[in-house]
C-alpha positions as CSV (number, residue, x, y, z in Angstrom):
1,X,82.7,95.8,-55.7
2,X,83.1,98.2,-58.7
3,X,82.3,101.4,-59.7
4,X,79.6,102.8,-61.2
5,X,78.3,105.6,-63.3
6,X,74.5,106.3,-62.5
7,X,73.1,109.3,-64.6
8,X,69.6,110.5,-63.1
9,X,67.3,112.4,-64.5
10,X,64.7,114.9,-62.2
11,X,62.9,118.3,-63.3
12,X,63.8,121.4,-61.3
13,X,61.2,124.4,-61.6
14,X,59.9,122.2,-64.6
15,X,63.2,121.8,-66.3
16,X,64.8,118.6,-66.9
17,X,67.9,118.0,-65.3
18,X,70.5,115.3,-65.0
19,X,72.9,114.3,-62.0
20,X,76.0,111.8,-62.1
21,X,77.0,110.0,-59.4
22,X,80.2,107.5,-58.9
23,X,79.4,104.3,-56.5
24,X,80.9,101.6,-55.3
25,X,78.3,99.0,-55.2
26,X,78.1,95.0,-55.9
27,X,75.9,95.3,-58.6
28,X,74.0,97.3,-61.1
29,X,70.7,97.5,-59.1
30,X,73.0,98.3,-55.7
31,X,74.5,101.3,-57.8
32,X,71.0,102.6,-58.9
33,X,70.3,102.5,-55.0
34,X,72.3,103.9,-53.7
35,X,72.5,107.1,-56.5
36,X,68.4,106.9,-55.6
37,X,70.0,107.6,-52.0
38,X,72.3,110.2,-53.0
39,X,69.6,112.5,-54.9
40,X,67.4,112.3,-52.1
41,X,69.7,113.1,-49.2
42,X,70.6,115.8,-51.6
43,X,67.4,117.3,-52.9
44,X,65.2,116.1,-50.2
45,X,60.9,116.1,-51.3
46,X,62.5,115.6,-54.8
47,X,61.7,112.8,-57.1
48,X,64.3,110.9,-59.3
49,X,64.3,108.7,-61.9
50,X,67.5,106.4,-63.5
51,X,68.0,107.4,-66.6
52,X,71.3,105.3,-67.3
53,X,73.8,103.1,-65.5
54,X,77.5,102.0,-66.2
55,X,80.1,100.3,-64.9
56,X,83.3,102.3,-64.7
57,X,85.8,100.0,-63.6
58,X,87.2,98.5,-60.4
C-alpha cells in the first residue's frame, strides 16, 4: 500500500473548488475511491469529480 495524493474538484454555490486528500490505498483507482468516499461523507448530496491523482510515497 502507498500513499496517495487525490485532488478533486466540485462547485460550491457555483464556484469551483478543489479538495486534497492523502490515502493509503493499493492502487491508483483504490485512492480515487476512497477520496470519492471522503468528499461524500464530507459534503453529503454533493457531487465530485477527480481532477488529479499522485502517488506520494510509501
Amino acid at each position: 500500500m502507498d500513499y496517495w495524493s487525490v485532488e478533486v474538484m466540485y462547485y460550491d454555490d457555483g464556484n469551483q473548488a478543489f479538495n486534497t486528500y492523502m490515502v493509503k490505498a493499493q492502487d491508483q483507482n483504490d485512492a480515487m475511491n476512497k477520496a470519492h468516499h471522503r468528499f461524500e461523507k464530507a459534503h453529503p448530496n454533493m457531487n465530485c469529480m477527480i481532477h488529479n491523482a499522485e502517488k506520494a510515497g510509501g
